[in-house]
Biotite code that builds the C-alpha atoms (Angstrom):
import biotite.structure as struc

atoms = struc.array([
    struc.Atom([22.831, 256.865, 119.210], chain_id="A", res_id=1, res_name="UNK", atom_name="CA", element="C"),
    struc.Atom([21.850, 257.497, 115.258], chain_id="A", res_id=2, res_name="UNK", atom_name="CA", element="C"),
    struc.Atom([23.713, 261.062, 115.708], chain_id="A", res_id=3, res_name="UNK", atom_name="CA", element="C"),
    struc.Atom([26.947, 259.536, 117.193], chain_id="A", res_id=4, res_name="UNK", atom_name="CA", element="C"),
    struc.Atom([27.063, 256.461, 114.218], chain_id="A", res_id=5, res_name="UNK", atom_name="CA", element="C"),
    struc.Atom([26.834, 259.657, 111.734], chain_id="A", res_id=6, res_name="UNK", atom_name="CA", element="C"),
    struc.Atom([29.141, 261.534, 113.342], chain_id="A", res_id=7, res_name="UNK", atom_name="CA", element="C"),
    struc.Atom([31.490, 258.323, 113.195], chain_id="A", res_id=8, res_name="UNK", atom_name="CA", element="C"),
    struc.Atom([31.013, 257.609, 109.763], chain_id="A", res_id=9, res_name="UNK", atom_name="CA", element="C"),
    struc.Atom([31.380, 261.232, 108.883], chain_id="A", res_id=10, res_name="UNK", atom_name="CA", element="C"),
    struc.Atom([34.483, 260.703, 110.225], chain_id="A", res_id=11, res_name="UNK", atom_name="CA", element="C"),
    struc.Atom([35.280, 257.509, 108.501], chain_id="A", res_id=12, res_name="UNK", atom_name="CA", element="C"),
    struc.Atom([34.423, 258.717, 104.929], chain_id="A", res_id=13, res_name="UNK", atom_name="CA", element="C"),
    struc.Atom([36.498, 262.184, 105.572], chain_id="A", res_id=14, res_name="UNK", atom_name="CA", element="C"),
    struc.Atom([39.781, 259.989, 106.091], chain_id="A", res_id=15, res_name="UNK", atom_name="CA", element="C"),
    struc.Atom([39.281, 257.651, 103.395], chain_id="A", res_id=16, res_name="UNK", atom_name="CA", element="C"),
    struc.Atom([39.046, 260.826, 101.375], chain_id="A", res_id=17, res_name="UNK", atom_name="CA", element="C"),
    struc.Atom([42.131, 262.388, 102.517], chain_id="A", res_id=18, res_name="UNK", atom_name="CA", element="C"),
    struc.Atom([43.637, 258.961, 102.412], chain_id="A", res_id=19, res_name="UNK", atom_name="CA", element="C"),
    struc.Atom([42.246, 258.484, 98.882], chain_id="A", res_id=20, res_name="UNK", atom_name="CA", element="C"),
    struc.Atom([43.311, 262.143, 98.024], chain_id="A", res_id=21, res_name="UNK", atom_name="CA", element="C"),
    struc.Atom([47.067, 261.373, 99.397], chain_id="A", res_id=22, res_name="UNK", atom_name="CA", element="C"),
    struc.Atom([47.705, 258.414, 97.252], chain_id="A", res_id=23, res_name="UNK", atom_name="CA", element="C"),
    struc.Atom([46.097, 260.042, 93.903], chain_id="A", res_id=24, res_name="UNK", atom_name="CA", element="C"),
    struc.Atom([49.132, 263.049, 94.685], chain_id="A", res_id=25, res_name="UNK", atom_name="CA", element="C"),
    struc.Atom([51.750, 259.836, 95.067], chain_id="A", res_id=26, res_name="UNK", atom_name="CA", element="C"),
    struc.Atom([50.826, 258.193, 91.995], chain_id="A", res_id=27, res_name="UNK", atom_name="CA", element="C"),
    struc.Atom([51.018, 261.737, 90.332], chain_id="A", res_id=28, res_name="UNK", atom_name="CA", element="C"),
    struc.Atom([54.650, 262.241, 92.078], chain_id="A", res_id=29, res_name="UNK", atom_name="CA", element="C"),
    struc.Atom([55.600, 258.733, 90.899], chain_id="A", res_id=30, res_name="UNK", atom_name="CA", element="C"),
    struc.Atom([54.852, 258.700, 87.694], chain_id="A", res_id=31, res_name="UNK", atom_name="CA", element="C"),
    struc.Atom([56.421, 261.826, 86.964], chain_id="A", res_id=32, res_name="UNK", atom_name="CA", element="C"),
    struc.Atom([59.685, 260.124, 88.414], chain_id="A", res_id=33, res_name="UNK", atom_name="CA", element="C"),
    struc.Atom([59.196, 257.389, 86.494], chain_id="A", res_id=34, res_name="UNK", atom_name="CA", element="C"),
    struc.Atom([59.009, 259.355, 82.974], chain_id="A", res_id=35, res_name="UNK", atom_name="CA", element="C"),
    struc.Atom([62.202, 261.552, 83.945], chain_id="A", res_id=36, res_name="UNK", atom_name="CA", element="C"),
    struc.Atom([63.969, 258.893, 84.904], chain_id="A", res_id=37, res_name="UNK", atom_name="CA", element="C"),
    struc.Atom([63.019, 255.579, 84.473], chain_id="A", res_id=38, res_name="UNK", atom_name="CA", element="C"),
    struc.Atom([61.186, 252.587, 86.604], chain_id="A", res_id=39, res_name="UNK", atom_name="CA", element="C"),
    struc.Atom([63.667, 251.483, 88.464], chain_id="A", res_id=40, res_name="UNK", atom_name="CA", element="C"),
    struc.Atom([64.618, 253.268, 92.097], chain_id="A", res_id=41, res_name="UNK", atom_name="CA", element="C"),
    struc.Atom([68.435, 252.269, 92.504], chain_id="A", res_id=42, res_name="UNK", atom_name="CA", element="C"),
    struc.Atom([69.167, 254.526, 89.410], chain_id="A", res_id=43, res_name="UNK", atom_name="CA", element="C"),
    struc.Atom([66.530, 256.883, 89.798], chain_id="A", res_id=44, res_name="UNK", atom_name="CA", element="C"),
    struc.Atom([66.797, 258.880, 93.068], chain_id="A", res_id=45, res_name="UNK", atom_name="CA", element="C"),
    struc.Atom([63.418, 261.016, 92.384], chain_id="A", res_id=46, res_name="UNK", atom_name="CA", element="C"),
    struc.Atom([61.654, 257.614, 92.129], chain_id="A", res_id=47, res_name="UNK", atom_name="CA", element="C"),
    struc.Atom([63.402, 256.807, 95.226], chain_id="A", res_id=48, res_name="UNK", atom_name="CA", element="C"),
    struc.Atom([62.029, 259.725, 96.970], chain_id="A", res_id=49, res_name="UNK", atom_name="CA", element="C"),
    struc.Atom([58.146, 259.165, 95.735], chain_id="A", res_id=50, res_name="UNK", atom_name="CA", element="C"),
    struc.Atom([58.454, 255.483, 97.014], chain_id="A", res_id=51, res_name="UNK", atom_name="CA", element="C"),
    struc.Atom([59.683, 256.921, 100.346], chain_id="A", res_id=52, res_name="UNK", atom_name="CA", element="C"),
    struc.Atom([56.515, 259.847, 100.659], chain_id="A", res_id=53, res_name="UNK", atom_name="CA", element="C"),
    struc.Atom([54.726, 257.196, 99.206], chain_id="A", res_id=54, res_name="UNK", atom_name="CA", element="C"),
    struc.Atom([55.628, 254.533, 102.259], chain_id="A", res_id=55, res_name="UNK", atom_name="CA", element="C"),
    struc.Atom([55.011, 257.588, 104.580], chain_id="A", res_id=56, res_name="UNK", atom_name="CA", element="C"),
    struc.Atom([51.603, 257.958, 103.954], chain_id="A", res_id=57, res_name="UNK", atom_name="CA", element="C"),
    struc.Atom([51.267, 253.930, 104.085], chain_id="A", res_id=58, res_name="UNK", atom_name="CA", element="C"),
    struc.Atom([50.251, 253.825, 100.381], chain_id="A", res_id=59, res_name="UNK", atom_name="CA", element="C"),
    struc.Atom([50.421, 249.438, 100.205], chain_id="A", res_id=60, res_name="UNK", atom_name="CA", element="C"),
    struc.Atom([53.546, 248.116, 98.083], chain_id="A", res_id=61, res_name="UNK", atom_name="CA", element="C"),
    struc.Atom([51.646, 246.754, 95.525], chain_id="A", res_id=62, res_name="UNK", atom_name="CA", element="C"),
    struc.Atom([50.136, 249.872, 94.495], chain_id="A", res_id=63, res_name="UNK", atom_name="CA", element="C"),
    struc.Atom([53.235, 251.310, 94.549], chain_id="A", res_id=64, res_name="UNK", atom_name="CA", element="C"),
    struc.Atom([54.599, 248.880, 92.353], chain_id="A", res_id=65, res_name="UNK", atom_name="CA", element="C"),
    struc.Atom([51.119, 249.289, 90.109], chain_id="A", res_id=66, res_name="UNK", atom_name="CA", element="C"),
    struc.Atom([52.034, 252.829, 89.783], chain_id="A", res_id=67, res_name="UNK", atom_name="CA", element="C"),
    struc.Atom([55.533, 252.020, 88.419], chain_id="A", res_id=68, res_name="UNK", atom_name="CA", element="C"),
    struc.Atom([54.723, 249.368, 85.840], chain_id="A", res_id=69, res_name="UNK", atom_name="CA", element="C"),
    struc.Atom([51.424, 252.071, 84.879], chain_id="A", res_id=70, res_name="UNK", atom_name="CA", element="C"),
    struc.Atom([53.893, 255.109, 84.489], chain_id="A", res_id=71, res_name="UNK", atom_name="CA", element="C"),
    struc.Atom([56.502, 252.612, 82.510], chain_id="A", res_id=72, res_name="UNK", atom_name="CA", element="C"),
    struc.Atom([53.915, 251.252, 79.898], chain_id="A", res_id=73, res_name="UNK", atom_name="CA", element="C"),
    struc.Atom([53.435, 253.852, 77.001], chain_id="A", res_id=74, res_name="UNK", atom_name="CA", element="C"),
    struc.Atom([49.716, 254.160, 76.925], chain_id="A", res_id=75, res_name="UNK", atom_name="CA", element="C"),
    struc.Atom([50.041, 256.186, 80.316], chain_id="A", res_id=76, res_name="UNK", atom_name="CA", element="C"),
    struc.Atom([49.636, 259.648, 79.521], chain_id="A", res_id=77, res_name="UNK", atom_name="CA", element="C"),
    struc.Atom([52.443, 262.227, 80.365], chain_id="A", res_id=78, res_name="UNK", atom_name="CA", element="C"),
    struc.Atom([52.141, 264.757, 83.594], chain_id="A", res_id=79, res_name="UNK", atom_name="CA", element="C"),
    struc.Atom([53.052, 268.072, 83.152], chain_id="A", res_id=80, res_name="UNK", atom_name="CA", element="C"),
    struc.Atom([54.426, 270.206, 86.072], chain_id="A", res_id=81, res_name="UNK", atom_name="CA", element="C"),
    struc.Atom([53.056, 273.217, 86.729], chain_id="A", res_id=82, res_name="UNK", atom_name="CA", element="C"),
    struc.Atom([52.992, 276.263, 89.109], chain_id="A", res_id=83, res_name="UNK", atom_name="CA", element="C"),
    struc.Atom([50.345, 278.908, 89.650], chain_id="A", res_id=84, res_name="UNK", atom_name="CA", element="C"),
    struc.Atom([50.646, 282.001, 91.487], chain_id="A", res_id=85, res_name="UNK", atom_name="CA", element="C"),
    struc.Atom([48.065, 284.357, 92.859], chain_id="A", res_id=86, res_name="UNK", atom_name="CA", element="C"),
    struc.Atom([46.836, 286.233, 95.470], chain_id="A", res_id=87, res_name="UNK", atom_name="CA", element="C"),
    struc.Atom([43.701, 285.432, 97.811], chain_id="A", res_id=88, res_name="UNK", atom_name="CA", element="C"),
    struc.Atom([41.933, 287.729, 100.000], chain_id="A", res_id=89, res_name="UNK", atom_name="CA", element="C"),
    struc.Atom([43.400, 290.256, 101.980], chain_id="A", res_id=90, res_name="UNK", atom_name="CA", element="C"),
    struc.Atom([46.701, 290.254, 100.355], chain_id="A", res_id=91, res_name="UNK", atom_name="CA", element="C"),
    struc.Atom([47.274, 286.819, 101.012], chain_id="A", res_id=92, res_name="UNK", atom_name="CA", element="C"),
    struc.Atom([49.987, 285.273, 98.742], chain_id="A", res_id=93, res_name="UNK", atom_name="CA", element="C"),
    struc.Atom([49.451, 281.539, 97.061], chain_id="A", res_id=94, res_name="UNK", atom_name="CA", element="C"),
    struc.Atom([51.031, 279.291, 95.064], chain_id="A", res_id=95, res_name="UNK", atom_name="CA", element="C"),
    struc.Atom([49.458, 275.832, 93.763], chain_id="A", res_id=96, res_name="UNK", atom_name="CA", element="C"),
    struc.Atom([51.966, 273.281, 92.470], chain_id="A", res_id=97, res_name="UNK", atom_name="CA", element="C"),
    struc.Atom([50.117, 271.071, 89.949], chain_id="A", res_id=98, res_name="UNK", atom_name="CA", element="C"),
    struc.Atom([50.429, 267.534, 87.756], chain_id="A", res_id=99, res_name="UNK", atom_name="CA", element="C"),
    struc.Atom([48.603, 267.432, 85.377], chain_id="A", res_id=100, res_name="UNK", atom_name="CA", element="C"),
    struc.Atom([47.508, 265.905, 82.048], chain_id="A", res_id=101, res_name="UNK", atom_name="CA", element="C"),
    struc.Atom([45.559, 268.530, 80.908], chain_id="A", res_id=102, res_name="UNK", atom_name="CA", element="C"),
    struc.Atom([47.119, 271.922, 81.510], chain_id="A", res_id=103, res_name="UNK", atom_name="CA", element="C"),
    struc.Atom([43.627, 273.895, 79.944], chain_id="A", res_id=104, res_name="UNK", atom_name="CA", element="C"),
    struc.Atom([41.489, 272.133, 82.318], chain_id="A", res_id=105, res_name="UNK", atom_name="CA", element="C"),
    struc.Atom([43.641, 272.292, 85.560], chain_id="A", res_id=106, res_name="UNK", atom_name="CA", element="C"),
    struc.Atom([44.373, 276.443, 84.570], chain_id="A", res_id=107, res_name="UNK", atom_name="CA", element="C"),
    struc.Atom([40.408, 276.563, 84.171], chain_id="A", res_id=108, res_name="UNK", atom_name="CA", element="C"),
    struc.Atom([39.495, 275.252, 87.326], chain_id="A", res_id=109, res_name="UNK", atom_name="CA", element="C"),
    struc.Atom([42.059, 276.885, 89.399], chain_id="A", res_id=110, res_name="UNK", atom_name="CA", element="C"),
    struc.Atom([41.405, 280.471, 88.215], chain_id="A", res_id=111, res_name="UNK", atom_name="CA", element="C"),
    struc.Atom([37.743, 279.464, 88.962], chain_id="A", res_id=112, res_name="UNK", atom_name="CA", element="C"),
    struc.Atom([38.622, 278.618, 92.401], chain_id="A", res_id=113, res_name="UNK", atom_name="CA", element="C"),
    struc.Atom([40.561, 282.102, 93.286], chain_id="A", res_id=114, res_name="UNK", atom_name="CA", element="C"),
    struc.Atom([37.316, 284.212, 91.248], chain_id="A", res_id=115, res_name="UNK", atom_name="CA", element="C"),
    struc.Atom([35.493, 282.348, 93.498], chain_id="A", res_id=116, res_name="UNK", atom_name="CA", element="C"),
    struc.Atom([37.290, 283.008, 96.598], chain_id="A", res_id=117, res_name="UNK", atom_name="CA", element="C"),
    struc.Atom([38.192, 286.875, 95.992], chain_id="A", res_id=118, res_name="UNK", atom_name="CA", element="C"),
    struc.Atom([41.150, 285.993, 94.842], chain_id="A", res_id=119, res_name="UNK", atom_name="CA", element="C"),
    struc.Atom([43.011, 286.513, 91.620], chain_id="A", res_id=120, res_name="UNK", atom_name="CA", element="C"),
    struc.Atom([45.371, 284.595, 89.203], chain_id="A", res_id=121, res_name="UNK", atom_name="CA", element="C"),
    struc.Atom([48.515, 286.166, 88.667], chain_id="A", res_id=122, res_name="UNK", atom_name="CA", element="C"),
    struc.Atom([51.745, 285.870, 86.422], chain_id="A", res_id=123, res_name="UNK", atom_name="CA", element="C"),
    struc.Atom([54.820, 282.776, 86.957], chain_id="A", res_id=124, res_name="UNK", atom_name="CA", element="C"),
    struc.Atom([57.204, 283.726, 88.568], chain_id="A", res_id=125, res_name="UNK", atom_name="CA", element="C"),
    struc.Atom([55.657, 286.970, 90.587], chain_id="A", res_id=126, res_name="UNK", atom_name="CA", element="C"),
    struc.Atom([55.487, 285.681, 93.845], chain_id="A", res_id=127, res_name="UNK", atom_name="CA", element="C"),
    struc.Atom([59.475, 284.885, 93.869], chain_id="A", res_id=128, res_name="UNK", atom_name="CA", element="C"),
    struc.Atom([59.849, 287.770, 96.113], chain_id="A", res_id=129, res_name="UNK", atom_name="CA", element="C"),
    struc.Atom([57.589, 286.093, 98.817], chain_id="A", res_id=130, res_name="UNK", atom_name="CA", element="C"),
    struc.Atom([58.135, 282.438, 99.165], chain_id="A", res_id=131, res_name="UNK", atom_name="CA", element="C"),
    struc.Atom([62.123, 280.668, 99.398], chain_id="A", res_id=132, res_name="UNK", atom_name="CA", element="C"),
    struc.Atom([62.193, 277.297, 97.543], chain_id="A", res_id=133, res_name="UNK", atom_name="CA", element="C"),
    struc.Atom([63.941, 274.507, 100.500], chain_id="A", res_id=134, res_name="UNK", atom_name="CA", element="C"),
    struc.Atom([64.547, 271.189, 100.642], chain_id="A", res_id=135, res_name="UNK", atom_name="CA", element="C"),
    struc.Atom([62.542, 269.738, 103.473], chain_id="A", res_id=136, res_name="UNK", atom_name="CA", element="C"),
    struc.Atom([62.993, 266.247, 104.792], chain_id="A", res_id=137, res_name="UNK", atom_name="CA", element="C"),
    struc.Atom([61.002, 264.887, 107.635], chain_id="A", res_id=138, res_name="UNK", atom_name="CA", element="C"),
    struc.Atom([61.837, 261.990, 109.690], chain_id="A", res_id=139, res_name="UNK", atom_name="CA", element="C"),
    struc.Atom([60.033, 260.119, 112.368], chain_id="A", res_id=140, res_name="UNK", atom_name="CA", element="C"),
    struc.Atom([61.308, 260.827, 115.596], chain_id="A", res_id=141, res_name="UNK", atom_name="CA", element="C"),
    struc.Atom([62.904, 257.490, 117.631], chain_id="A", res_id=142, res_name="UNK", atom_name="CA", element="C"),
    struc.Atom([65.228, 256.273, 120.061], chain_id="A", res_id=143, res_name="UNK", atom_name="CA", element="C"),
    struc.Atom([68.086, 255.489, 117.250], chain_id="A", res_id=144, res_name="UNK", atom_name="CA", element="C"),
    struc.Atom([68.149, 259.242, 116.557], chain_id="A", res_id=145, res_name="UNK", atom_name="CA", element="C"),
    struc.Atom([69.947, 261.799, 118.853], chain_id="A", res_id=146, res_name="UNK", atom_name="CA", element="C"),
    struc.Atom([69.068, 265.273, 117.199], chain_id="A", res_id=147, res_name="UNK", atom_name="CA", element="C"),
    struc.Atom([72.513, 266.744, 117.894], chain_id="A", res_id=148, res_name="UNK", atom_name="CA", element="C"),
    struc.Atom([74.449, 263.892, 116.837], chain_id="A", res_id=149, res_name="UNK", atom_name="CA", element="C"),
    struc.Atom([72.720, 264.222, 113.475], chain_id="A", res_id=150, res_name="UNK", atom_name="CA", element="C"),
    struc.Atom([72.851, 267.945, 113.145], chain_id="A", res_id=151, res_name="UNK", atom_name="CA", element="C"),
    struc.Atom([76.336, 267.197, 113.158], chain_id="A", res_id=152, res_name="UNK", atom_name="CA", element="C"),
    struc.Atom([76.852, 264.790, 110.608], chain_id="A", res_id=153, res_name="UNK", atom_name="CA", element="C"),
    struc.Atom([74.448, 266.584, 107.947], chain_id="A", res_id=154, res_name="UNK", atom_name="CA", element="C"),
    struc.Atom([76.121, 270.165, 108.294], chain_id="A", res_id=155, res_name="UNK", atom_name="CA", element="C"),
    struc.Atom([78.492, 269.037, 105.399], chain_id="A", res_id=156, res_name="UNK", atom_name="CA", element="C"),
    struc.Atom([75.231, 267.764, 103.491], chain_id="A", res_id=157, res_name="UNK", atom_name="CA", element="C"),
    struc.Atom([73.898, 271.217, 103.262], chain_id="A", res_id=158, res_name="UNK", atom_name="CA", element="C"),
    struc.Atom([72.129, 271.617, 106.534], chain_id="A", res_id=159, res_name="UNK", atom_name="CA", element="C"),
    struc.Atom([70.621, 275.027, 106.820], chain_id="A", res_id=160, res_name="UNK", atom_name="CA", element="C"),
    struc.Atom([68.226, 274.079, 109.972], chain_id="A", res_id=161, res_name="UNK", atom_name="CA", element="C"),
    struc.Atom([67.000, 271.302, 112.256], chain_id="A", res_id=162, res_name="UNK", atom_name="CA", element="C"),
    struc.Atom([63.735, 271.622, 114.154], chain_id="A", res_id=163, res_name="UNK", atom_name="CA", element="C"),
    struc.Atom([62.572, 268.465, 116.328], chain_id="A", res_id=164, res_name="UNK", atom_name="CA", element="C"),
    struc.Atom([59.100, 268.390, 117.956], chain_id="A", res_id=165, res_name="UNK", atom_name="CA", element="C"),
    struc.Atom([57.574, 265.558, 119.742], chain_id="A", res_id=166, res_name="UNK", atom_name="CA", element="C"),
    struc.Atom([56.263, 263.449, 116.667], chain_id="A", res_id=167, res_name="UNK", atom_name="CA", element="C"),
    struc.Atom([59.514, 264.050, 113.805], chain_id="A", res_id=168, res_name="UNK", atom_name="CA", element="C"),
    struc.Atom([62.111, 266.126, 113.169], chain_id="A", res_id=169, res_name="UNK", atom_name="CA", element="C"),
    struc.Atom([62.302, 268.723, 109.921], chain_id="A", res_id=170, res_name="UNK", atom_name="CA", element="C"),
    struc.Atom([65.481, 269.398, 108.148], chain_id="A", res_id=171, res_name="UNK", atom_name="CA", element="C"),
    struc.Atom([65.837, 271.999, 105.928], chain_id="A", res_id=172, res_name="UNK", atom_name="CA", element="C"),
    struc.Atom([68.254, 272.703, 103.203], chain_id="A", res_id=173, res_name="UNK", atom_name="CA", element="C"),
    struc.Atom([68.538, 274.984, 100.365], chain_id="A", res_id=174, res_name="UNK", atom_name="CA", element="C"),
    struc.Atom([67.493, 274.363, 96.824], chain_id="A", res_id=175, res_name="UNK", atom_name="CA", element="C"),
    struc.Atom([70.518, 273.069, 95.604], chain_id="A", res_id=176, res_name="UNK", atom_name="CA", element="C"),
    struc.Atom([71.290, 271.282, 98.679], chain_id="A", res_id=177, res_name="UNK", atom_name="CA", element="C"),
    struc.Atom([68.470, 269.042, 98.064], chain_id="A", res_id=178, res_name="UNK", atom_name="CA", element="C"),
    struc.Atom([69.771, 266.055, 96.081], chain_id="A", res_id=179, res_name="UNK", atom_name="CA", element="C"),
    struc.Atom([72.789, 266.171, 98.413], chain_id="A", res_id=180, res_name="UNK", atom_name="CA", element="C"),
    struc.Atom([70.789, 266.072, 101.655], chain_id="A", res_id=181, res_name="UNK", atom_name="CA", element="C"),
    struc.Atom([68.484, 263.435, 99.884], chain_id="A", res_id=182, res_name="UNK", atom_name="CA", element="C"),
    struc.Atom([71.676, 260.923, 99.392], chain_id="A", res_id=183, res_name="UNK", atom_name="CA", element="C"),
    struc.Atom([73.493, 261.705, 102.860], chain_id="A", res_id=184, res_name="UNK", atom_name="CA", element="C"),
    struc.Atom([70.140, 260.415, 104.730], chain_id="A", res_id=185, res_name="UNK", atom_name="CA", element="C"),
    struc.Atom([70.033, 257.460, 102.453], chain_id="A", res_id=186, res_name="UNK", atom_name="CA", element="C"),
    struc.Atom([73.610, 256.719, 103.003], chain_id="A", res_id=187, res_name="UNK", atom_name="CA", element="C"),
    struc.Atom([73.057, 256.966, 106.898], chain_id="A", res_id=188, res_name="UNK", atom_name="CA", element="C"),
    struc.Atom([70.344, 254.778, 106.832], chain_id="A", res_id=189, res_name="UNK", atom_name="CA", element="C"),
    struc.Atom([67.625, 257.471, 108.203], chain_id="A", res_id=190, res_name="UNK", atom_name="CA", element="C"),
    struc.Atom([64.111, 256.649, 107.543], chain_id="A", res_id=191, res_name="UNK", atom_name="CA", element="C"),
    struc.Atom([62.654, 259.770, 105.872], chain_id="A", res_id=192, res_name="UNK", atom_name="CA", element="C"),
    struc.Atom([58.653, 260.081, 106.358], chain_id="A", res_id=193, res_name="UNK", atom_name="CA", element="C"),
    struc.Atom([58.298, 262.718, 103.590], chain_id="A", res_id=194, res_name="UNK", atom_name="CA", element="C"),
    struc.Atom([61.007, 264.371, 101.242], chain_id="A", res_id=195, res_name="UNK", atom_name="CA", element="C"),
    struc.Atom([60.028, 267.688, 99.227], chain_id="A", res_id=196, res_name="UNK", atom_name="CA", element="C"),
    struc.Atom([60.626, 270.901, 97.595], chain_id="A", res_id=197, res_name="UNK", atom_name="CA", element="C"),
    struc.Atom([58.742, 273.329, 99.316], chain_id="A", res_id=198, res_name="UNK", atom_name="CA", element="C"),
    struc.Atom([58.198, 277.170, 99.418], chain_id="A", res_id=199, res_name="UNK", atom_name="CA", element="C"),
    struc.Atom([58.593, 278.409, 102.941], chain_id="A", res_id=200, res_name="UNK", atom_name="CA", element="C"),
    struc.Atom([57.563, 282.431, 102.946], chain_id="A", res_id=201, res_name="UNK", atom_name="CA", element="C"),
    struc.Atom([59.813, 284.668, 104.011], chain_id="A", res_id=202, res_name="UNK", atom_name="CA", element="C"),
    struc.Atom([57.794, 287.360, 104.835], chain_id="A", res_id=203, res_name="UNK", atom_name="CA", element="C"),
    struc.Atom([53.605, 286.856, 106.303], chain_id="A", res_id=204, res_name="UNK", atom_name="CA", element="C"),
    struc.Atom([50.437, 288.250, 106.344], chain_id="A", res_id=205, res_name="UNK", atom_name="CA", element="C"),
    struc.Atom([48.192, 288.632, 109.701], chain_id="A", res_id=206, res_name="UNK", atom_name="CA", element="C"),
    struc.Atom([44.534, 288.261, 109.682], chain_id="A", res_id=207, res_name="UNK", atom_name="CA", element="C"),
    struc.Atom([41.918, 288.147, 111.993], chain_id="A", res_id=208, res_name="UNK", atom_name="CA", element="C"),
    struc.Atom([40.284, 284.468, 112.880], chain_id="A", res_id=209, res_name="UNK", atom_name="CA", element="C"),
    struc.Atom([36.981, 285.534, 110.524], chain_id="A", res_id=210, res_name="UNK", atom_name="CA", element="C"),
    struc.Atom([39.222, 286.033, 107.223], chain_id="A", res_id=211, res_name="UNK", atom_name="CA", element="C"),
    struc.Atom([41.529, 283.444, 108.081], chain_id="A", res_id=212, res_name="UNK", atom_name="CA", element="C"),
    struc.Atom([38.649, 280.828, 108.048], chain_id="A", res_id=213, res_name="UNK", atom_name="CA", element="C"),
    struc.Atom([38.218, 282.282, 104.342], chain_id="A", res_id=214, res_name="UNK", atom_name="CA", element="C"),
    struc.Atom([42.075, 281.802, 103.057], chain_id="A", res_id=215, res_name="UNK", atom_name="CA", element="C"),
    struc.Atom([41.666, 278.605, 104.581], chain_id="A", res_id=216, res_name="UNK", atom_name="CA", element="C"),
    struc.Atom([38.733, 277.537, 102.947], chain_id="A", res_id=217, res_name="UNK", atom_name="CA", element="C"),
    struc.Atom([40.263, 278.428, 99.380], chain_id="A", res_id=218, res_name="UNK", atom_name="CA", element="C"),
    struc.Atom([43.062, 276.327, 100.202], chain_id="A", res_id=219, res_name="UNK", atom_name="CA", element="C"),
    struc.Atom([40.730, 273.828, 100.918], chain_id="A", res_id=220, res_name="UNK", atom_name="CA", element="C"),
    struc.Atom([38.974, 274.122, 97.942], chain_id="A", res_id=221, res_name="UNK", atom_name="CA", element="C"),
    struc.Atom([42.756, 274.000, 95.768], chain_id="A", res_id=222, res_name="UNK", atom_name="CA", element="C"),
    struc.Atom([43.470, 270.958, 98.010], chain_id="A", res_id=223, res_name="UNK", atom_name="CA", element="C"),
    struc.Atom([40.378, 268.816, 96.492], chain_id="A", res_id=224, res_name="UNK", atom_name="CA", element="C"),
    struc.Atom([41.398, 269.568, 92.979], chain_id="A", res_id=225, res_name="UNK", atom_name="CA", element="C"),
    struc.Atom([42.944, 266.034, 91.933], chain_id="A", res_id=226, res_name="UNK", atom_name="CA", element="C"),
    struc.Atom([45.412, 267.905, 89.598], chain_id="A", res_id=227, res_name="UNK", atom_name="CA", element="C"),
    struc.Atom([46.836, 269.962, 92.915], chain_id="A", res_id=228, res_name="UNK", atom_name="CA", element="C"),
    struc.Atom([49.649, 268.474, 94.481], chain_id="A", res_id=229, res_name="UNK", atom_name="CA", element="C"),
    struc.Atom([50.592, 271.064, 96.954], chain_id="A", res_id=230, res_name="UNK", atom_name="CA", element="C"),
    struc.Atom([49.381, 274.459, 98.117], chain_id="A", res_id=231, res_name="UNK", atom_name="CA", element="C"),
    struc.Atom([51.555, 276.988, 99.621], chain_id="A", res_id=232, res_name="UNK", atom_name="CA", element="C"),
    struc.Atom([50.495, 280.762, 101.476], chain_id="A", res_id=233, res_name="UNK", atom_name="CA", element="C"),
    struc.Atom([52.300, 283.283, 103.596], chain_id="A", res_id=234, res_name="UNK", atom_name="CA", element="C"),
    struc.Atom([49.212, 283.583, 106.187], chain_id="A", res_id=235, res_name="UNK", atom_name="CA", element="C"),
    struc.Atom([50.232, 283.651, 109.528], chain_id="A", res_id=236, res_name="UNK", atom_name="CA", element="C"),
])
């Protein structure tokens, strides 16, 4: 009985975590918007966009609305974007997308965490050649939504794909279809769960189960960093 209630609460703690870790990212992602653009969503269409990823991962609407009035007041500090690229074992590409208010400390810690996994830190910019930047927009899946009816009326939007499954549907778009995409689904009243630039590999690297666990666990490892916001790989 003891071993179960562990097990349970194991299990309790890990999604607070993740839960914890999910809204940390979001505040990051809205604060950012806010200091581009301003607090306030009907002009701002990247604030727009946090508040939706935000609602998608059922962050509660007053913390939203404490992470708009915190980004507005001018003793928050400033986020900086940035990218690193790198390899991990095996050939494995990786790039780390990162917010951060201390660039030294977040460059520190992420070079520790490829040494660490036989990895290595590379250069901006060298990894072009392996991942495609798209627009990705997910949407819950219900019984308003007939998949081909909308693949029709977004083609004009910059639709480059549509893939349903049984939970949501992902629609891609290019880079600079993004903004575009972003406004037709707003205009057509289409919930979006999640709304993001991400980098989709165009070409992948195949590993056995072994040295996938340990790509996986240096993503894992990125993933708890605070600073990260997303992690990206071309493992297969």
């Amino acid at each position: 009985m003891g071993r179960i209630f562990e097990k349970r609460k194991h299990k309790m703690f890990a999604r607070y975590d993740k839960m914890a870790k999910a809204f940390t990212r979001i505040g990051r992602e809205i604060a950012i918007a806010v200091k581009s653009g301003g607090p306030e969503p009907e002009y701002n269409p990247r604030l727009r966009t946090a508040i939706q990823n935000a609602k998608g991962v059922n962050m509660p609407k007053d913390r939203i609305e404490n992470a708009i009035k915190k980004a507005s007041s001018k003793d928050e500090g400033n986020y900086e974007e940035v990218v690193y690229e790198g390899y991990g074992p095996y050939g494995v590409a990786m790039v780390v997308e990162a917010a951060t208010d201390n660039p030294t400390r977040t460059v520190a810690n992420i070079r520790m965490y490829f040494n660490r996994g036989n990895g290595t830190l590379g250069k901006t910019g060298s990894l072009d050649f392996v991942f495609q930047r798209k627009g990705v927009f997910r949407i819950p899946k219900d019984d308003t939504i007939v998949p081909d009816d909308l693949e029709l009326e977004l083609i004009d939007s910059g639709l480059e794909a549509m893939e349903p499954d049984e939970e949501e549907i992902l629609i891609y778009t290019s880079f600079e279809d993004y903004g575009r995409m972003a406004k037709a689904l707003e205009e057509k009243g289409v919930v979006v769960k999640k709304a993001a630039l991400e980098r989709i590999p165009v070409s992948f690297v195949e590993l056995p189960e072994n040295q996938q666990d340990e790509i996986l666990q240096l993503v894992d490892k990125f993933e708890e960093d605070d600073d990260v916001q997303a992690v990206y790989h071309n493992l297969k």
